[in-house]
C-alpha positions in Angstrom: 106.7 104.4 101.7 107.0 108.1 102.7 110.3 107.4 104.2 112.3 106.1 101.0 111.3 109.5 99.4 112.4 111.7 102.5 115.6 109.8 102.2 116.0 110.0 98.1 116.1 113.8 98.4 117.9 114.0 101.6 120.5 111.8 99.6 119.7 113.9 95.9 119.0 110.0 94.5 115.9 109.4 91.9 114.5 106.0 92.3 115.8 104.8 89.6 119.6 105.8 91.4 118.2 103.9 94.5 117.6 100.6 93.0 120.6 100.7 90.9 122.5 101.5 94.2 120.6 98.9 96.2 120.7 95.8 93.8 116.9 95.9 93.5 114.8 96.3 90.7 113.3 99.6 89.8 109.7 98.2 89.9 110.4 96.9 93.5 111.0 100.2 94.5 108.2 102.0 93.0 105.8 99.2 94.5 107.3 100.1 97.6 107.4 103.9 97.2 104.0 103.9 95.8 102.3 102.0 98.5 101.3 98.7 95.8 103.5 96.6 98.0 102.7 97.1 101.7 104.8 94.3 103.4 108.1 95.1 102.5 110.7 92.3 103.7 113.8 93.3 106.1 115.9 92.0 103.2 114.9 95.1 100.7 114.3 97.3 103.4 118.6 96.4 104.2 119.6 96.3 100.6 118.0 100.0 100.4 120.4 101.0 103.1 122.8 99.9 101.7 122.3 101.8 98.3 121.6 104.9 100.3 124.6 103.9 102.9 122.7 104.3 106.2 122.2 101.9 108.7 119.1 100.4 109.0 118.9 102.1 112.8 119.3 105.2 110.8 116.1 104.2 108.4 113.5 103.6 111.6 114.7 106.7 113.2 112.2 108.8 111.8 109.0 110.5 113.3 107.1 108.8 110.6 107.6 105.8 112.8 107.2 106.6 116.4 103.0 106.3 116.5 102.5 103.4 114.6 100.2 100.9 116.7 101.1 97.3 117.5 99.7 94.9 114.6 99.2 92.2 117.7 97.8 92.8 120.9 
């Protein structure tokens, strides 16, 4: 996920800082960051806010967000 990387070097936090930070395993994040796992539950996406101490508000609020379509129409 693009947006965990713009907010790793925004933050100057490796990946490995991030999931030490956030209480989730290094691999989970990679998955993530690499695109592997592509349904990423609320619960991580929260506990990597928390290790990169924004709100979760803060994490949608990105461009990379604004022209995604609707899953279910």
């Amino acid at each position: 996920m693009k947006r965990i990387w713009e907010l790793c070097k925004e933050k100057e936090l490796s990946i490995n800082a991030l999931s030490n930070a956030a209480g989730v395993t290094q691999s989970t994040v990679n998955d993530i960051v690499n695109g592997t796992t592509r349904n990423t539950g609320i619960t991580t996406i929260k506990k990597l806010c928390d290790g990169l101490e924004i709100s979760i508000r803060h994490f949608f609020d990105s461009d990379l967000f604004s022209n995604l379509e609707q899953e279910i129409k």
